[in-house]
N, C-alpha and C positions, 0 to 999 in steps of 0.2 A: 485511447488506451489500447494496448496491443492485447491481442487475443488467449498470448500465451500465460501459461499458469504456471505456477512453480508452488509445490504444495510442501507445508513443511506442520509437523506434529507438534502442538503447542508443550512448551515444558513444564505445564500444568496436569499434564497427563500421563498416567500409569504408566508402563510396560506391562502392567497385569492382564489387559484388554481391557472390554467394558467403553463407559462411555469416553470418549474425544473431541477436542477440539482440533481442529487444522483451518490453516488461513492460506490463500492461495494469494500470492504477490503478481502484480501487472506492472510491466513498466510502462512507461507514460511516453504515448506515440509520439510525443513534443520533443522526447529524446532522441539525438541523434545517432547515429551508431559509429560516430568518428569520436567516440570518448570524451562528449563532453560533459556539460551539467544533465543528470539522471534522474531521476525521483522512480519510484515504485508505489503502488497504494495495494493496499489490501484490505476489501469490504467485509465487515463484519455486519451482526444484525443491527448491532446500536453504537457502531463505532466504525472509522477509515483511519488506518495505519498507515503512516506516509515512513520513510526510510530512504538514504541517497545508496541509489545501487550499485556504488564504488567499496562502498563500508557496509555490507549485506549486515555483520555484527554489531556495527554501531548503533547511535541513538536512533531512536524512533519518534516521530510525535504522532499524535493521538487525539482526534477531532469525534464530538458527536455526528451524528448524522445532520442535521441543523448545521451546525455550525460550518462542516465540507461542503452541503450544498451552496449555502452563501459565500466560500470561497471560490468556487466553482465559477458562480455567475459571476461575482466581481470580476474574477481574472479575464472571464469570457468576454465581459462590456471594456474592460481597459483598454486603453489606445498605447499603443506599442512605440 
């Protein structure tokens, strides 16, 4: 995953101030930068937010933490 963060204010939160959530998105080093296939993830405390970073507004899926680790390692053991 690339180092860089891109931080954005969740639309569950005020403008009043007070308390926030913000989710910082990583693209995924697997990405090339000739505009190909993209993903993005963003660690929460009990959840990873995946999103294709062509369509930053598009759908989102939404993985427990269990459940992205064991995605994680499958992809990492698959034979390509």
């Amino acid at each position: 995953m690339s180092t860089e963060l891109a931080w954005f204010k969740s639309s569950y939160s005020s403008n009043e101030g007070g308390a926030c959530v913000e989710i910082a998105w990583r693209k995924s080093s697997y990405s090339g930068n000739e505009g190909g296939e993209c993903i993005e993830i963003a660690e929460a405390t009990e959840a990873v937010h995946v999103r294709d970073s062509k369509d930053k507004s598009g759908p989102q899926l939404t993985f427990d933490s269990a459940a992205w680790q064991a995605f994680v390692e499958f992809a990492a053991s698959a034979e390509v």
